[in-house]
N, C-alpha and C positions, 0 to 999 in steps of 0.2 A: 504494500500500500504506500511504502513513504518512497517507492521509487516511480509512483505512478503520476500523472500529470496535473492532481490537485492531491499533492502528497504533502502539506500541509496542511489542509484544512480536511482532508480524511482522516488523517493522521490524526489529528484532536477531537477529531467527531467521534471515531471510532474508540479513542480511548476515555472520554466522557461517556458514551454508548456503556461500554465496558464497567466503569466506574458505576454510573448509575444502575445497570440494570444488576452487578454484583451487591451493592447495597442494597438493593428494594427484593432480590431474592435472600438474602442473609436476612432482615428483617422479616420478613414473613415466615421463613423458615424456624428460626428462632423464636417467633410468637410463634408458632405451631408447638415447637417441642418443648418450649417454656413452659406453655399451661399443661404439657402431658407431666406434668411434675417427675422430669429423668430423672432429680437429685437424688432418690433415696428409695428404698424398698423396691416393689415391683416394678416402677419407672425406670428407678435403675437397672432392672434387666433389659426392660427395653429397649432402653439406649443401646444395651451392650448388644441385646442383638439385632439393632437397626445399624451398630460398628460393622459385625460382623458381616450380617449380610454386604454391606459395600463394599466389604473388602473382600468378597469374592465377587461383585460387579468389577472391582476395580483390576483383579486380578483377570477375569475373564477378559474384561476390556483390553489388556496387556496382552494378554494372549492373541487375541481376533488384531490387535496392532501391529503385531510381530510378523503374523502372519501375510499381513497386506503387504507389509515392506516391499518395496521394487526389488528383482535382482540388479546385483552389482552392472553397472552400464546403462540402465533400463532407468528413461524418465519419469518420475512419479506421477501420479492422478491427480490432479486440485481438482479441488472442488470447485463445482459453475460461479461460486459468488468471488471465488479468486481469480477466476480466466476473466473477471468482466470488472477487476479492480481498475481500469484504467475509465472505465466509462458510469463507474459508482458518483453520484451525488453524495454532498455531508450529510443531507436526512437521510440515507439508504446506508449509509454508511454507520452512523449511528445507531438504526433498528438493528443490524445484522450483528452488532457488540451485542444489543440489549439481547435478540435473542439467543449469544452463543452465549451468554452467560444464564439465561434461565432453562432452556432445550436440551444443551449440549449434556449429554449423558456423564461425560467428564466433570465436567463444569460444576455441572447439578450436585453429581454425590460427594466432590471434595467440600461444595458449600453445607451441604446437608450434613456432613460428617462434621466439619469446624463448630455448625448449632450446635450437634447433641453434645460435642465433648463441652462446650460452652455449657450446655443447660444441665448437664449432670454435676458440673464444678459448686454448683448453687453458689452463686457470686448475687453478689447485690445487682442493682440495675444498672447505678453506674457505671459497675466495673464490666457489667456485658455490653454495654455501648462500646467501651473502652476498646474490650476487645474484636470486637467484630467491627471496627474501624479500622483498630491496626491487620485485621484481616485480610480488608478492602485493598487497604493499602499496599500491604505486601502482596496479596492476589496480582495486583493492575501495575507490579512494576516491571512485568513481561512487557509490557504495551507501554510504559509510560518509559521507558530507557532507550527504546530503540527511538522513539520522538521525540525525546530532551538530545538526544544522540546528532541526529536529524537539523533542530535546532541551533544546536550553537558547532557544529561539526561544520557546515556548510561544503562544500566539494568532497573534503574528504572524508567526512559521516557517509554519500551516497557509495565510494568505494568500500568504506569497511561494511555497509547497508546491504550491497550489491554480493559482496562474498558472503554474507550473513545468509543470505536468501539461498545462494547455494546451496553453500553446506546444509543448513534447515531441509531444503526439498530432498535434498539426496538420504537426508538421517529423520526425519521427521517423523515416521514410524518407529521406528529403531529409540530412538531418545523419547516418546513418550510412550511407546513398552515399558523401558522402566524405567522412568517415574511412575506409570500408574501399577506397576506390579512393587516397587519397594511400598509406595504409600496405602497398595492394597493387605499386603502383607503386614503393614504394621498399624491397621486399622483388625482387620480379621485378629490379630494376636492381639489386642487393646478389649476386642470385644468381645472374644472367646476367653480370655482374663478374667473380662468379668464376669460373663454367663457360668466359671468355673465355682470364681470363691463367692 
């Protein structure tokens, strides 16, 4: 997107898109499992095996990504909304954040998973604003570095940008296998922990 011909004003659409639709699903998520009372007793099993179960979505997920991988030589698939990033508007640009962050099956369970373990800590309210800000924050700093990067980089941000995009299309299945299988795996072990003791 930040090599495409309104690659600045995508570029912030997209990661406001991102920011906003990551908050407004953390919030509703987190008022969902807030009021199932996760902190204690049977809640807390819940949680444990609402961990669990994701972390064999996430593992499965890992699996089915590993699988897609290109052979070596062999150009990857984008997806249709990325073959068409040169002819995206900032409102079309912005929707497709909001939706990868509420749709995207990824997306969805690592937010879903950051609630419960938030709502089973039984933290004041403050301190879950707190934290599911700094979630926000660290979620969106995929998308907000490569645009600050962009930003004050000028020429030579679009060459380091230009190789980024490389490497990404060639590994992009490959590198999030695993992450979603470390972070499947140590959501499943956090959840089956607790469904144990």
């Amino acid at each position: 997107m930040l090599l495409s011909p309104r690659a600045l004003e995508n570029g912030l659409a997209f990661l406001v898109g991102w920011v906003v639709g990551l908050a407004a699903v953390s919030i509703v998520v987190i008022a969902l499992f807030g009021s199932a009372g996760l902190g204690s007793g049977s809640g807390s099993a819940l949680g444990s095996l609402i961990k669990t179960l994701l972390g064999l979505l996430l593992v499965g997920l890992a699996v089915r990504n590993f699988r897609k991988r290109p052979s070596p030589g062999k150009e990857p698939e984008l997806p249709g909304w990325m073959r068409a990033i040169d002819s995206l508007t900032a409102v079309k640009t912005f929707g497709i954040a909001v939706l990868l962050t509420a749709i995207n099956p990824k997306n969805l369970s690592l937010t879903v998973a950051a609630a419960v373990t938030v709502a089973q800590a039984g933290l004041s309210t403050a301190s879950v604003i707190f934290v599911m800000v700094l979630f926000v924050i660290l979620s969106s700093l995929g998308i907000a570095v490569p645009v600050a990067l962009y930003i004050l980089g000028g020429s030579s941000a679009t060459r380091v940008l230009n190789g980024l995009r490389t490497w990404l299309n060639a590994n992009n299945s490959t590198v999030t296998a695993v992450l979603l299988l470390v972070i499947g795996v140590v959501l499943f072990g956090k959840g089956l922990g607790g469904l144990i003791s």
